[in-house]
C-alpha positions, 0 to 999 in steps of 0.5 A: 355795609358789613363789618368786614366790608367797612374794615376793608374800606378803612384800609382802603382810606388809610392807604389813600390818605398817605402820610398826612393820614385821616381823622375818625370823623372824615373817615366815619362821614366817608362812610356815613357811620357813627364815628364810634363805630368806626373808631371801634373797627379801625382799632380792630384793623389795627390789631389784625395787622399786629396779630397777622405780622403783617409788614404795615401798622396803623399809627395813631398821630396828631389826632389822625391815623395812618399806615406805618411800617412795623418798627421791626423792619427798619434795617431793611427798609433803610438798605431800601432806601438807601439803594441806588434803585431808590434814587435817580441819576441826574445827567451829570451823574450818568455822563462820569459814570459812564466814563469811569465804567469804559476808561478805567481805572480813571482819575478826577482830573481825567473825568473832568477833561473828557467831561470839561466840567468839575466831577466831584459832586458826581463822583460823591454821588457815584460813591454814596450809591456804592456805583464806583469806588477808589480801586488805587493810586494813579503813578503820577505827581500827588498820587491821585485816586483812580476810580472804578465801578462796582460789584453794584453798578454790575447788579444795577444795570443787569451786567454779568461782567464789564466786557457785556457793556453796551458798546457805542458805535461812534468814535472818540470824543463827545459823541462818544460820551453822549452814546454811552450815556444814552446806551447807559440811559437805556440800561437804567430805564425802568429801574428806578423804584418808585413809590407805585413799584414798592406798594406793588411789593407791599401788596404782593407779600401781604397777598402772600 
């Protein structure tokens, strides 16, 4: 095998091994060389990747090395994951949202008589993904918060504007709630990012 070769091999390893990472002698029995050998172009490897500013490092931890991200782009990668396209919507989740997206501005009380459940842990979730937020005050006894969707919510699910939501060809009532919610369903299918999705990203700017 020539260097070049066993470096891309390496990688290759350091890749599959993920999190848990890869000691130098399961590395070196893989490919059948001296472990010093390997040590030598995995520390190699491990310049390149700073050299070229590349978006991964190689991190040396508990007798083992993996693939990290360079320390430098953590605000970005934080914003990632911290997105909603990082994390999926449960039913509950999906079912207020899609009552606050055709009935608002809307209440807690409201959301919770069309649903017959409590909302809050939903409408937590809702807000923590930036999908809806506080829009006012309702007029009625103790003021209570009125709920509507975001700037977000409009990105996530490919909308230019509220009047382009799918429009449910039911009645009032809970087949109109679980229309909706399949129509919302819809929208949402094949946007949650997953891990597969986001070394497609890494391969793709390292090809670049």
């Amino acid at each position: 095998m020539d260097y070049s070769t066993l470096k891309s091999v390496l990688e290759g390893l350091l890749f599959v091994s993920g999190d848990e990472g890869i000691s130098v002698k399961t590395m070196a029995d893989v490919v059948e060389m001296d472990a010093e050998v390997v040590l030598d172009v995995l520390r190699d490897l491990q310049s390149d990747f700073v050299r070229q500013n590349r978006g991964l490092r190689i991190s040396e931890v508990a007798g083992g090395f993996r693939l990290t991200t360079a320390p430098e782009h953590a605000p970005f990668l934080q914003k990632l994951a911290y997105s909603p396209a990082r994390s999926s919507l449960s039913q509950a989740a999906l079912e207020t949202l899609s009552i606050v997206a055709y009935r608002q501005p809307i209440t807690r009380v409201e959301i919770e008589e069309i649903r017959g459940v409590k909302a809050d842990r939903p409408i937590q979730s809702l807000i923590a993904k930036d999908l809806i937020e506080e829009v006012g005050r309702a007029d009625a006894i103790g003021r209570p918060i009125l709920y509507g969707t975001t700037k977000t919510f409009l990105d996530y699910f490919g909308l230019p504007d509220l009047d382009h939501l799918p429009d449910p060809m039911v009645g009032e009532g809970e087949d109109e709630l679980e229309e909706r919610t399949k129509l919302l369903f819809e929208r949402i299918e094949g946007r949650q990012l997953t891990m597969d999705d986001l070394n497609r990203v890494l391969d793709d700017s390292e090809a670049g």
